[in-house]
C-alpha positions in Angstrom: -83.9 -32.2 18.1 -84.3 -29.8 15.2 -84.2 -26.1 15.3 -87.0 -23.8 13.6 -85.4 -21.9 10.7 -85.3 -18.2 10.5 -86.6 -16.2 7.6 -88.9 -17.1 5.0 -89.8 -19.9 3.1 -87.7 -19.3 -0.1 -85.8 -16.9 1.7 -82.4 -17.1 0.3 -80.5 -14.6 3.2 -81.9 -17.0 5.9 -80.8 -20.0 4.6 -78.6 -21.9 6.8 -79.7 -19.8 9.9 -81.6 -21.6 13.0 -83.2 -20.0 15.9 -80.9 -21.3 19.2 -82.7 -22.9 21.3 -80.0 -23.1 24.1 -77.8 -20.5 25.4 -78.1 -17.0 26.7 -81.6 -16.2 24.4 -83.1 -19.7 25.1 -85.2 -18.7 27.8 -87.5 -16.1 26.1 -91.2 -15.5 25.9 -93.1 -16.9 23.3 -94.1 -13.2 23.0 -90.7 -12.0 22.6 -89.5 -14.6 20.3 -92.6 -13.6 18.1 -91.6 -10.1 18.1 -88.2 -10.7 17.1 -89.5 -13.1 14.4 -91.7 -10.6 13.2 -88.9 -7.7 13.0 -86.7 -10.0 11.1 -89.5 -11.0 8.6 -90.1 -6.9 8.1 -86.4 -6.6 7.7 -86.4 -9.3 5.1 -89.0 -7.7 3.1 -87.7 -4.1 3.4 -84.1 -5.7 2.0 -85.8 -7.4 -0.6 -88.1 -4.5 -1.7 -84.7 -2.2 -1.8 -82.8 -4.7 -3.7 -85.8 -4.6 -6.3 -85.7 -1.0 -6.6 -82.0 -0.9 -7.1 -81.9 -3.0 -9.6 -84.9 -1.3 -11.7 -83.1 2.2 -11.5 -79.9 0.7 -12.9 -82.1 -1.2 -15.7 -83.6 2.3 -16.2 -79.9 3.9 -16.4 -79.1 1.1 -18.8 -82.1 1.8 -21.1 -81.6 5.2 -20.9 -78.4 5.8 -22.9 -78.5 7.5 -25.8 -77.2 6.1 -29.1 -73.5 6.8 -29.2 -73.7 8.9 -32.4 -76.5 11.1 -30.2 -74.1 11.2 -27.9 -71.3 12.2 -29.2 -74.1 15.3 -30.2 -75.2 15.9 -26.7 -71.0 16.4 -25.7 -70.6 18.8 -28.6 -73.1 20.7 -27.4 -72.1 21.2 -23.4 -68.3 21.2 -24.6 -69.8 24.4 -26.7 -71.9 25.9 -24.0 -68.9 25.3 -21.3 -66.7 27.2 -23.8 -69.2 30.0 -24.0 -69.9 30.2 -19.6 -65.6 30.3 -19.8 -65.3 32.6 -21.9 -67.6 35.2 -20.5 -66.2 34.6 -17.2 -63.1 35.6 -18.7 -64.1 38.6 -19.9 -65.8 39.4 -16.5 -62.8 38.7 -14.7 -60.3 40.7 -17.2 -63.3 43.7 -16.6 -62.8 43.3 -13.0 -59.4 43.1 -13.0 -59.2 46.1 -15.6 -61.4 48.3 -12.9 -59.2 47.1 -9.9 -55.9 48.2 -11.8 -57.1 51.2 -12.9 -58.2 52.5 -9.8 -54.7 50.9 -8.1 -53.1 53.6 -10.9 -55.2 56.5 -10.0 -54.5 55.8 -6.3 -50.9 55.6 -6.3 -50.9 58.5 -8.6 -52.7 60.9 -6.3 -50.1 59.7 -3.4 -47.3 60.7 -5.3 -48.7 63.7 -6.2 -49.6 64.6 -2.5 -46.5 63.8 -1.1 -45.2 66.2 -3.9 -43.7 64.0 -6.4 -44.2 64.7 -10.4 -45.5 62.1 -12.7 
């Protein structure tokens, strides 16, 4: 007796794969078999339809790249603009830094003072 194939026609990921016709599912409706027929078709095409846009992105990516000399442009110029955002960072911080100090100073120096000790 042979077994109706799942899939498609052509379908490579159903390949090899029968429908049983014995067994705990044998005894389903023609309605249900139909349905389940029908979702593994849609989950076929949904598979295949990813797999195309997957590999068109990463053809895009491919195609994308610049030339390696433009490249080696395009990392000079965000290694010079990181430099720049650290270094102004930097000098934010040491401000900060400079602000928080000096008010530590002035602090401990009016506590000294108060508790009548000479600076």
């Amino acid at each position: 007796m042979s077994r109706p194939r799942v899939g498609t026609e052509g379908d490579e990921r159903g390949a090899g794969l029968t429908r049983q016709t014995d067994g705990p599912w044998s005894d389903i409706g023609a309605e249900e078999q139909r349905a389940r027929d029908a979702a593994v078709s849609r989950a076929n095409t949904r598979a295949g339809a990813l797999d195309i846009v997957i590999s068109t992105r990463a053809r895009q990516l491919a195609d994308d790249k610049p030339p390696p000399d433009r490249q080696r442009g395009l990392d000079a110029t965000r290694d010079a603009r990181t430099r720049l955002l650290w270094a102004q960072w930097h000098a934010q911080q040491a401000a900060r830094h400079r602000q928080t100090l000096t008010d530590l100073v002035a602090h401990h120096e009016a506590e000294a003072e108060r508790l009548g000790g000479a600076m």
